[in-house]
C-alpha positions in Angstrom: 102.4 104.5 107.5 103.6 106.5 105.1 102.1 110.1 103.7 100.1 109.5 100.6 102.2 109.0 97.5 100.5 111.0 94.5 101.0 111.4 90.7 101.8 113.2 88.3 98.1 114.9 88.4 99.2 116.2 92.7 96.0 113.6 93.8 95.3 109.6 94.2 95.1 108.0 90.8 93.9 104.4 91.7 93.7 101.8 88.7 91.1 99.5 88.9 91.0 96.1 86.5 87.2 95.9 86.6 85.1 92.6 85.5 82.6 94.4 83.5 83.0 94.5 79.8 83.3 98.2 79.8 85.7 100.7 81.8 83.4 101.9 84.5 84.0 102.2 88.2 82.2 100.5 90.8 79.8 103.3 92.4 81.1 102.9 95.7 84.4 104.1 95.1 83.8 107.5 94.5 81.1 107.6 97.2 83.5 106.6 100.0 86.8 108.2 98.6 85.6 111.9 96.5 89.1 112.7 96.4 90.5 109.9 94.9 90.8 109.4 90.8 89.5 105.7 89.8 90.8 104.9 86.0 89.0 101.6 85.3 89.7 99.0 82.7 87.4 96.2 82.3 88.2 92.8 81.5 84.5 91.7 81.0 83.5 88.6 83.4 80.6 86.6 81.1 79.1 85.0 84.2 80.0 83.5 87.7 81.5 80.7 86.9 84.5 79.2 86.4 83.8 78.9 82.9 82.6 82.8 82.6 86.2 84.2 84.4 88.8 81.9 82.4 88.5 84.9 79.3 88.4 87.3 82.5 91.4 86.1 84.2 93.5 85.8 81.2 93.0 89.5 80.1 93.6 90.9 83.5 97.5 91.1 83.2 97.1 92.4 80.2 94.9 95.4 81.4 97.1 96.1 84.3 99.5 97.2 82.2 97.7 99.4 80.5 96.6 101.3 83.6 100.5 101.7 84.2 101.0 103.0 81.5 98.2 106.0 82.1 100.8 106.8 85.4 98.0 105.2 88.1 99.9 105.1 91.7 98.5 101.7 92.4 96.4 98.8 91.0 93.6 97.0 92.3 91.8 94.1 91.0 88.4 93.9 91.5 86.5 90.8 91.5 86.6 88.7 94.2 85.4 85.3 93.2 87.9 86.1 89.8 90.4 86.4 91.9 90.0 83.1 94.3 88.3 80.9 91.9 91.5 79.2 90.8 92.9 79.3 94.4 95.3 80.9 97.1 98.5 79.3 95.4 97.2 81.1 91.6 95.9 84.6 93.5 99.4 84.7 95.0 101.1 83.8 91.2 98.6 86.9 89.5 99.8 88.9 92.5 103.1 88.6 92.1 102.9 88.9 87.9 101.0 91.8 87.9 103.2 93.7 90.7 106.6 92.3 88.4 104.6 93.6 85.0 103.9 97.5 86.2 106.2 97.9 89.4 103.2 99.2 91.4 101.7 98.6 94.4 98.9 96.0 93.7 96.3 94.2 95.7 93.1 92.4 94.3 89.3 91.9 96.0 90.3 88.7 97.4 93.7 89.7 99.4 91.7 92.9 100.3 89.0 91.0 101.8 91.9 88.5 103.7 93.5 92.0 104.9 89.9 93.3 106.3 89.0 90.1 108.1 92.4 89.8 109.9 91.9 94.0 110.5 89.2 93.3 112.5 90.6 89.8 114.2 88.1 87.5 112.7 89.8 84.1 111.9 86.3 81.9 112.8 83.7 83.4 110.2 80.3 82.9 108.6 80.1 83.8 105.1 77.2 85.0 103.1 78.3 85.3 98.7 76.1 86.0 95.8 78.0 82.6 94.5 76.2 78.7 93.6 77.6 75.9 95.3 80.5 75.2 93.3 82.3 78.7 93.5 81.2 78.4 97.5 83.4 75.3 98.0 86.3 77.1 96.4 86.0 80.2 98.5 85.5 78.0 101.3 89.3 76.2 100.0 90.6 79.8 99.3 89.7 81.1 103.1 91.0 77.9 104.4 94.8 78.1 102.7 94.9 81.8 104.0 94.3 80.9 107.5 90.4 81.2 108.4 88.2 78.6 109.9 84.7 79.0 107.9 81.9 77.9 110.2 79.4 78.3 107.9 79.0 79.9 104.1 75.8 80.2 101.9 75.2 82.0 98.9 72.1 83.3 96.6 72.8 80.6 93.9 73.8 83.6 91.4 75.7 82.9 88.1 74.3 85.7 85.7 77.0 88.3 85.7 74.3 90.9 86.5 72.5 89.3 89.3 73.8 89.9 92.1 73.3 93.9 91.5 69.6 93.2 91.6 69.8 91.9 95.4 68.5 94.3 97.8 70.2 95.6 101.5 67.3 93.9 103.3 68.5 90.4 101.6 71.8 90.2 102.5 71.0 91.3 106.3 68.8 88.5 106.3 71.5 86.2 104.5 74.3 86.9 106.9 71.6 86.8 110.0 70.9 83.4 108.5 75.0 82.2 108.4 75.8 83.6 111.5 73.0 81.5 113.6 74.4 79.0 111.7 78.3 79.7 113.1 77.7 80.4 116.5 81.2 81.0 117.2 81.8 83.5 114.5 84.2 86.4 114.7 82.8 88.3 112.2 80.7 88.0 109.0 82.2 87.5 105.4 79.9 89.1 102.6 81.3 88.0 99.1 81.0 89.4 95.4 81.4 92.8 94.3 78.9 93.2 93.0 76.2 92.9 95.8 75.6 96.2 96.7 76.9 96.3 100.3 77.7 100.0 101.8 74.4 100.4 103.8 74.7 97.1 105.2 78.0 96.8 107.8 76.9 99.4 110.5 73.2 97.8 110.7 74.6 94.3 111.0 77.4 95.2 113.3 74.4 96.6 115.4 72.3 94.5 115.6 74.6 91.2 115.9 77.6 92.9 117.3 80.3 91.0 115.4 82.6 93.2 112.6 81.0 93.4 108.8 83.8 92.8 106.1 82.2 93.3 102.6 84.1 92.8 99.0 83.8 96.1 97.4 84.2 98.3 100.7 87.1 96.0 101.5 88.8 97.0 97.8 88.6 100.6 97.9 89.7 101.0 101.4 93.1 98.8 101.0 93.4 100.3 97.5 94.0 103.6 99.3 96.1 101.8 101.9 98.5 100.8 99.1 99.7 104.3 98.1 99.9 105.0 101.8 96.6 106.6 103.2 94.4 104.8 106.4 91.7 104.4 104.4 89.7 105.3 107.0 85.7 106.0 106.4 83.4 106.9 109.1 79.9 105.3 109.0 80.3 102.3 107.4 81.5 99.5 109.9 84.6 98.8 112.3 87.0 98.0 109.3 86.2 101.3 107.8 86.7 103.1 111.3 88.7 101.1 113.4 91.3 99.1 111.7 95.3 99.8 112.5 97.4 101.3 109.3 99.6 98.3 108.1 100.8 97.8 105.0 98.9 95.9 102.2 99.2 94.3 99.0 102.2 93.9 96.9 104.8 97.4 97.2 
């Protein structure tokens, strides 16, 4: 790979095209990369649903290029089920618009979390979300048109915007224990939505059930870095973090 491009400011500058309704960066970020500047710009999900990203969705474009214009090295779009809920053939089109509209490197929470599952060799998986039903199946369609045989998925039934912050570690363990029994054949588990607060939980999983952890938000930052040519690499938090091979992500 590449050394580390950097601007204007001689460090990282990451844009990050948030879905809250403010400019704020996901907490994670700066806990797993210090270094690294995160300049957020929030296009302001109203609820999971297909219903609550359509405003989302449409304003994302238009945020991207207002990060480019603050000199950002690269752009990532956070929000995963934003990002998949209209499928693989629309992720690819916002992909490829958003890399043509700033000339950046760009990747989004969904082809970040495509890149860490295929890191770690997991093409059979279980998948726990924070989703209902509804945006379930269309992850379920999205994983399926990039490749990956989902042998089971379940979610938490969450639609507030809010909710799935409010879901504790000890939840999620038990929610991915729960899929996994289900998918006996699993190469690894799938934990979905950014905003389920998932840092703690890959290395106790990976423990315990011995299969790789890929987790939305973790999954972001670390192929955000890997888009303005750094590994990425985080010790501590779960094979994809520690183990993964430097390859090039996202659209450069």
């Amino acid at each position: 790979m590449q050394p580390a491009r950097t601007g204007s400011r001689g460090h990282l500058t990451i844009g990050l095209v948030v879905p809250y309704a403010e400019d704020k960066v996901p907490a994670e970020g700066p806990i797993m990369y210090p270094d690294v500047a995160f300049v957020p710009r929030g296009v302001g999900v109203r609820a999971l649903t297909p219903e609550g990203y359509d405003p989302a969705m449409a304003a994302i474009l238009p945020a991207a290029e207002a990060l480019a214009r603050r000199g950002v090295d690269a752009i990532m779009v956070i929000g995963t089920s934003l990002t998949f809920y209209k499928g693989a053939a629309a992720h690819r089109r916002l992909l490829a618009s958003v890399h043509a509209a700033t000339g950046l490197p760009v990747s989004t929470m969904s082809q970040a979390v495509v890149d860490g599952l295929r890191a770690v060799g997991a093409e059979k998986i279980a998948v726990a979300t924070a989703y209902d039903a509804e945006v379930n199946r269309r992850l379920s369609d999205f994983l399926a048109d990039e490749g990956f045989a989902v042998r089971a998925i379940d979610g938490f039934g969450i639609t507030d915007f809010g909710g799935p912050g409010q879901v504790g570690e000890a939840e999620i363990l038990d929610l991915g224990r729960r899929v996994c029994e289900e998918a006996v054949d699993a190469e690894g588990l799938l934990i979905s939505c950014g905003g389920l607060r998932t840092l703690g939980v890959a290395k106790p999983f990976e423990d315990r059930h011995g299969i790789p952890v890929v987790a939305s938000t973790q999954a972001a930052f670390w192929a955000a870095l890997r888009l303005v040519g750094a590994s990425g690499r985080v010790t501590g938090h779960g094979r994809m973090l520690e183990e993964s091979a430097e390859t090039d992500l996202g659209f450069t």
